[in-house]
MMTF fields as JSON, N, C-alpha, C and O atoms, coordinates in Angstrom:
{
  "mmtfVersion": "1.0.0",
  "mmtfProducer": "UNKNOWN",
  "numBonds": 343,
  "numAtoms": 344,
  "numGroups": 86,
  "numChains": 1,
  "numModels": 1,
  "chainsPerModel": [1],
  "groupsPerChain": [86],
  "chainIdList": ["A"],
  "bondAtomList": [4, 2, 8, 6, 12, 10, 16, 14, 20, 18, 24, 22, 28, 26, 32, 30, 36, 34, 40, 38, 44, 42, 48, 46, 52, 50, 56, 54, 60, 58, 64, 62, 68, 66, 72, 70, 76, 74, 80, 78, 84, 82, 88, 86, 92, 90, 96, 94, 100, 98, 104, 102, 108, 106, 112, 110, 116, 114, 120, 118, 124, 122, 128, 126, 132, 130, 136, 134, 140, 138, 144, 142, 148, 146, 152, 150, 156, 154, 160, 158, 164, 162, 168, 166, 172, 170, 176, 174, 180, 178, 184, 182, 188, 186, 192, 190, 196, 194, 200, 198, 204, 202, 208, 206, 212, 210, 216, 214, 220, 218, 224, 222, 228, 226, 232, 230, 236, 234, 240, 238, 244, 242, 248, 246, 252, 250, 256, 254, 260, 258, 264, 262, 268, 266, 272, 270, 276, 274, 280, 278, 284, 282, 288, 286, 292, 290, 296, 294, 300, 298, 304, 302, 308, 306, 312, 310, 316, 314, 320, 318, 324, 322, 328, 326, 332, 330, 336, 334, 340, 338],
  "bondOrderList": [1, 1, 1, 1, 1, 1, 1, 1, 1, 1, 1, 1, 1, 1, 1, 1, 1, 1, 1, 1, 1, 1, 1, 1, 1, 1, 1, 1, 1, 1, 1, 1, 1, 1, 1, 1, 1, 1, 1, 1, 1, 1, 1, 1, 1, 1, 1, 1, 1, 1, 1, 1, 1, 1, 1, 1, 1, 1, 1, 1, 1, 1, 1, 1, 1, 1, 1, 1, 1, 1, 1, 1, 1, 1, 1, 1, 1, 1, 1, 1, 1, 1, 1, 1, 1],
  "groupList": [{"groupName": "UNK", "atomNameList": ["N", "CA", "C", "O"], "elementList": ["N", "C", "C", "O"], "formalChargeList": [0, 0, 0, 0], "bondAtomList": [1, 0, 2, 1, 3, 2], "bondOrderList": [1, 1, 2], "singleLetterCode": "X", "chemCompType": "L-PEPTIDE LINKING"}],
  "groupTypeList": [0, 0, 0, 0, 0, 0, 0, 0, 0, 0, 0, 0, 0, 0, 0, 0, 0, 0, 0, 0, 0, 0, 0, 0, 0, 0, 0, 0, 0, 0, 0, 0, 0, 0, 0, 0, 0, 0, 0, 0, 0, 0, 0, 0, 0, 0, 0, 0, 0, 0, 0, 0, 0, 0, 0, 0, 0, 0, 0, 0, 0, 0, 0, 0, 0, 0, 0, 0, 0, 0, 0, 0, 0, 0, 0, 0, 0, 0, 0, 0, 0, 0, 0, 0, 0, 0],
  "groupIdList": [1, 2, 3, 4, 5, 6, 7, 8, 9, 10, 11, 12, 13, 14, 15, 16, 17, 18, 19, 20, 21, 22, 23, 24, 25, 26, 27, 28, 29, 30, 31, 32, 33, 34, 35, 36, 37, 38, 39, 40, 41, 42, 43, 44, 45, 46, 47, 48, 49, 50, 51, 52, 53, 54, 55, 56, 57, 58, 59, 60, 61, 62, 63, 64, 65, 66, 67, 68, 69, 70, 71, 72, 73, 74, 75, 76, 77, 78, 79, 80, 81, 82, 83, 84, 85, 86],
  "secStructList": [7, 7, 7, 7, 7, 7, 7, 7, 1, 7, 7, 7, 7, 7, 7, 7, 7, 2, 2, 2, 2, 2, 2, 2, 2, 2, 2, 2, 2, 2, 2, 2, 2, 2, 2, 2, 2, 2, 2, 2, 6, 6, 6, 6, 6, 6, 1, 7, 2, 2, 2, 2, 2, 6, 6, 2, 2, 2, 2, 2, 2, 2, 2, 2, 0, 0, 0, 0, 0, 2, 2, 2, 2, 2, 2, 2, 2, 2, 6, 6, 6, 1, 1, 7, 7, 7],
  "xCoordList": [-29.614, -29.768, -28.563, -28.37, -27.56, -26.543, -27.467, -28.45, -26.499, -26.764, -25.759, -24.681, -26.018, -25.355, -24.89, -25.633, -23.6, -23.113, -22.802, -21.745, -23.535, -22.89, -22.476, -22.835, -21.154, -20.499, -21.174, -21.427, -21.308, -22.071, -21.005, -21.115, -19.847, -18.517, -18.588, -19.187, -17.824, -17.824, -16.49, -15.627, -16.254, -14.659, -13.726, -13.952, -12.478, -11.214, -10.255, -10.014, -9.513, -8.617, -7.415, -7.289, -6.287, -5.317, -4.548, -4.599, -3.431, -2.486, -1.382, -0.815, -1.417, -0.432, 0.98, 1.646, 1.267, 2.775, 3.399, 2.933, 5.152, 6.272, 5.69, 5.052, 6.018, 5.632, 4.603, 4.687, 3.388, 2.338, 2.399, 1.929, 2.973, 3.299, 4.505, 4.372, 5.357, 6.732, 5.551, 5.568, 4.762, 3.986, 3.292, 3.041, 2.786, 1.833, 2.655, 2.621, 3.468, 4.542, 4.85, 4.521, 5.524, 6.037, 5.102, 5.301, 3.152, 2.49, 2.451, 2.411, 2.46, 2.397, 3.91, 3.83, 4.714, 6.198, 6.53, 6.913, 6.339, 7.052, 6.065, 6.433, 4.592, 3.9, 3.888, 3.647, 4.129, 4.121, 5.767, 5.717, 6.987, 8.013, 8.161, 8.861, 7.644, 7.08, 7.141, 7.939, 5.603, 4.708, 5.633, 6.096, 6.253, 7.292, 8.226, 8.249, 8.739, 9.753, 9.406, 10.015, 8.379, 7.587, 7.645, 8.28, 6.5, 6.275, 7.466, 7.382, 8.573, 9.815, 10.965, 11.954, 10.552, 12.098, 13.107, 14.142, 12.858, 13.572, 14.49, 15.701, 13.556, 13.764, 15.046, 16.253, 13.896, 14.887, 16.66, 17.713, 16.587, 18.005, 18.442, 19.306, 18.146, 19.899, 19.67, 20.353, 19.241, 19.874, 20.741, 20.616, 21.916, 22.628, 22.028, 21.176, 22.6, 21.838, 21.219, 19.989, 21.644, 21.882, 20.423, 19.662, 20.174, 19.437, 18.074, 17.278, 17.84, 17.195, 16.197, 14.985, 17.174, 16.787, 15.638, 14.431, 16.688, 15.982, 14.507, 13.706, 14.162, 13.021, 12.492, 11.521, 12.344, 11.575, 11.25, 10.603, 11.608, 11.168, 10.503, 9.522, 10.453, 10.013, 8.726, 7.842, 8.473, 7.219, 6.299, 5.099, 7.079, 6.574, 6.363, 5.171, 6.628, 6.587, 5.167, 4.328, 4.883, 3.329, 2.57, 1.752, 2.849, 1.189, 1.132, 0.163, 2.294, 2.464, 1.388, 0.591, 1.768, 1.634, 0.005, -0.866, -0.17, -1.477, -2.397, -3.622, -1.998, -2.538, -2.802, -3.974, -2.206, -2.042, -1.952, -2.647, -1.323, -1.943, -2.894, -3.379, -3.676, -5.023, -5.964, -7.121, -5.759, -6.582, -6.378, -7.301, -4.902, -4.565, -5.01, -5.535, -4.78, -5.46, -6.864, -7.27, -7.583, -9.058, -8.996, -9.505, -8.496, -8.671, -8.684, -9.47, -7.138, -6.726, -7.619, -7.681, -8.332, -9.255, -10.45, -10.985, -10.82, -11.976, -11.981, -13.004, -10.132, -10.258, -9.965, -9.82, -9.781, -9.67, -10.884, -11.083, -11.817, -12.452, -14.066, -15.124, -13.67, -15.602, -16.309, -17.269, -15.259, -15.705, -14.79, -13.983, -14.975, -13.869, -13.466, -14.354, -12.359, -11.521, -11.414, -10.831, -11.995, -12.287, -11.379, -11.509],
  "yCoordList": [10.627, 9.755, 9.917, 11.08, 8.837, 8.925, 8.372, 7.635, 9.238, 8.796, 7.981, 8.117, 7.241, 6.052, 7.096, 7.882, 6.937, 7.375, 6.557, 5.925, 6.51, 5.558, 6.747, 7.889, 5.373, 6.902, 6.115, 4.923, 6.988, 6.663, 6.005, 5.239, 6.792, 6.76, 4.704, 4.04, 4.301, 2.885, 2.598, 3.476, 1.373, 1.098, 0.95, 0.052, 1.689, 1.755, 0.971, 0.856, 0.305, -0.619, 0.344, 1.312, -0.003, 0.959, 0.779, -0.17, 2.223, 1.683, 0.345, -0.479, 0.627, -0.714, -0.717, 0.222, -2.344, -1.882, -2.081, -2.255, -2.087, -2.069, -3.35, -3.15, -4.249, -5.733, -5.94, -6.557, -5.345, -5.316, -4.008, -3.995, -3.128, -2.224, -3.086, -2.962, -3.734, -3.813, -4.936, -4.397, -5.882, -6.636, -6.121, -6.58, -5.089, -4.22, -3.917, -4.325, -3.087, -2.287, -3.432, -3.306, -4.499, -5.793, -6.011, -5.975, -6.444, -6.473, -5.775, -6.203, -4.218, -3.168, -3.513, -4.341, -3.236, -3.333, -4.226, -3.893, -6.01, -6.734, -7.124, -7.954, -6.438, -6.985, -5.387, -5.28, -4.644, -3.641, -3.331, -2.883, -3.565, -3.98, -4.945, -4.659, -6.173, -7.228, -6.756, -6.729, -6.349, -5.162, -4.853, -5.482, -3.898, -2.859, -3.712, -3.444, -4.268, -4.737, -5.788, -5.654, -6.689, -7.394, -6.322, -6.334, -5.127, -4.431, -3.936, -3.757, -3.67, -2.589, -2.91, -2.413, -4.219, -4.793, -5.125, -5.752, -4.775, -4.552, -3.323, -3.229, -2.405, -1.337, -0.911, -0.674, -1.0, -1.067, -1.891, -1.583, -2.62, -3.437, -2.476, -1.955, -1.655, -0.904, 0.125, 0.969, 0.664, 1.986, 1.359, 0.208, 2.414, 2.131, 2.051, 2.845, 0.791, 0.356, 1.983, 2.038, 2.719, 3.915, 4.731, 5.377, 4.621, 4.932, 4.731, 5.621, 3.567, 2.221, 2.271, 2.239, 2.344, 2.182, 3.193, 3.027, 4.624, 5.766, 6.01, 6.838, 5.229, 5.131, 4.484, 5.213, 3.238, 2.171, 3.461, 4.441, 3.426, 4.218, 5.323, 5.47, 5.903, 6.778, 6.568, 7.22, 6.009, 5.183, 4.142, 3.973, 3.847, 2.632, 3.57, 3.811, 4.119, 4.967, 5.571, 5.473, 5.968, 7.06, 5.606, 5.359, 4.702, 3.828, 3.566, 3.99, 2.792, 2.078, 2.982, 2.432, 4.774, 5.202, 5.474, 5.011, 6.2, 6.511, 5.399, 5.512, 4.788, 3.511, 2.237, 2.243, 1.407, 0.348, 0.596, -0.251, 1.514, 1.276, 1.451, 0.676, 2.391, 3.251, 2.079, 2.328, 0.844, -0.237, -1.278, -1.985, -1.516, -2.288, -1.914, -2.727, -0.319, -0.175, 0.017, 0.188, -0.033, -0.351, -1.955, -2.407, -2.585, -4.006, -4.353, -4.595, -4.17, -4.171, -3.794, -4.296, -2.759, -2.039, -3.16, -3.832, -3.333, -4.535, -5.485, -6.0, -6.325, -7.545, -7.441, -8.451, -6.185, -6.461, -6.239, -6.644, -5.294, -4.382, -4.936, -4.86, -5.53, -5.599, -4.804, -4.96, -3.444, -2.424, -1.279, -0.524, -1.34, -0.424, 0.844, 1.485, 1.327, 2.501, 3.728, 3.645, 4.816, 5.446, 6.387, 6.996],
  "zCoordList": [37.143, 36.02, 35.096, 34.742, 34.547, 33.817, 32.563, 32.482, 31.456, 29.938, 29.836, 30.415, 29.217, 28.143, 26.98, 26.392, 26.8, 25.342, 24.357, 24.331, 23.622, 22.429, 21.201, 20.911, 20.509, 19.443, 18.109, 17.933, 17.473, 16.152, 15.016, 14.059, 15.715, 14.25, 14.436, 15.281, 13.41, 13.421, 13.778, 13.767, 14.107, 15.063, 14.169, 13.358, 14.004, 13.547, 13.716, 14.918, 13.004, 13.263, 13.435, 12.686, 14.705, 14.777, 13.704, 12.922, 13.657, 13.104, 12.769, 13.486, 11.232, 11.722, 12.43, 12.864, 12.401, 13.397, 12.447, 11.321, 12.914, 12.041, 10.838, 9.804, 11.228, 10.546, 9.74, 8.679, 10.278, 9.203, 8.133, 6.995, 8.687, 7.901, 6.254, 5.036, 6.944, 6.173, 5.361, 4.254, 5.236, 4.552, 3.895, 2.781, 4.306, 3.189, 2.154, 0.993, 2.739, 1.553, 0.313, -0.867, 0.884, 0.081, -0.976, -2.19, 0.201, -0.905, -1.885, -3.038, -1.444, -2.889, -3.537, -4.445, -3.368, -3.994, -4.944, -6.066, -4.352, -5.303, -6.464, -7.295, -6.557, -7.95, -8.98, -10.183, -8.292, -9.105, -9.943, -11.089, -9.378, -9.754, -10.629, -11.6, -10.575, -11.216, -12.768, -13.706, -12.411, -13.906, -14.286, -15.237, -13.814, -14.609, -15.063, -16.265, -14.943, -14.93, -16.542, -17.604, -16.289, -17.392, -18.585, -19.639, -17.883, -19.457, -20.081, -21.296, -19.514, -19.546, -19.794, -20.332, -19.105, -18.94, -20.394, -20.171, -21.64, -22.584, -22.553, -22.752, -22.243, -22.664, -21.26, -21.238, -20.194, -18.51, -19.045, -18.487, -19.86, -19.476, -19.987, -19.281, -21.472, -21.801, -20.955, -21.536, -20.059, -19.138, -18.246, -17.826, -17.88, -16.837, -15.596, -15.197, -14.771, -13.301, -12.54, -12.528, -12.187, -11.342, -12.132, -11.411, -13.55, -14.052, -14.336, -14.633, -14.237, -14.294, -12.671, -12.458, -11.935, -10.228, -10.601, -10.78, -10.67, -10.451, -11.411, -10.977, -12.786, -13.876, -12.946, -12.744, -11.852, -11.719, -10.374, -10.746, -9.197, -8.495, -9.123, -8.394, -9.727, -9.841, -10.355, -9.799, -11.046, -11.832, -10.198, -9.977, -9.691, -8.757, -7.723, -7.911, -6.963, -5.639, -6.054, -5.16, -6.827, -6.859, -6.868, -5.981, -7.84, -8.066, -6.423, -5.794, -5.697, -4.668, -3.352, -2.592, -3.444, -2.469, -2.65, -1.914, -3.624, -4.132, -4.884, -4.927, -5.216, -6.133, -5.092, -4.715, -4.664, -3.934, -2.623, -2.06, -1.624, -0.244, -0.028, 0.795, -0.507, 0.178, -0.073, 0.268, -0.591, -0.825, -0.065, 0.338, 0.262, 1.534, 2.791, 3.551, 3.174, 4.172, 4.58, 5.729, 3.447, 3.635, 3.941, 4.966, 3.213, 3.021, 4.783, 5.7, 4.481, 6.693, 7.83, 8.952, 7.286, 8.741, 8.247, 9.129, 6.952, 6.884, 7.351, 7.801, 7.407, 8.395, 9.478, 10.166, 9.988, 11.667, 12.599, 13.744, 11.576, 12.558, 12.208, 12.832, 10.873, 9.865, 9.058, 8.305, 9.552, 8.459, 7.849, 8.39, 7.254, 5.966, 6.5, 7.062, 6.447, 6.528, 5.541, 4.46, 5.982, 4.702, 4.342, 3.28]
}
């Protein structure tokens, strides 16, 4: 007599690839740049460019990584798979 295995865990959407990856990022990137840029952007113009880069990254890289993907990639495993990525 064979058992049937069924897995309890719920189905995972794979990783993404290059492309959906580089779209995610964009999504996080160009509205949070945006923001900054809106709220800041007075202040952002008198620093020197080199300076400026380095304030906006630095500010944008944490929301982007910690803030905004971990929501895309739930979002992503929700539309591929039906159920959320935890």
């Amino acid at each position: 007599m064979s058992k049937l295995s069924i897995d309890p865990r719920p189905a995972q959407a794979a990783p993404p690839n290059k492309h959906q990856l580089a779209l995610m990022i964009w999504l996080a990137v160009f509205p949070t740049l945006t923001l900054i840029n809106l709220t800041f952007g007075e202040w952002l113009g008198t620093l020197h460019p080199v300076l400026r880069t380095f304030v906006l990254a630095t500010v944008a890289v944490p929301i982007v990584i910690y803030g905004i993907m971990p929501h895309l990639h739930r979002l992503r495993g929700l539309l591929l798979t039906g159920t959320a990525v935890k």
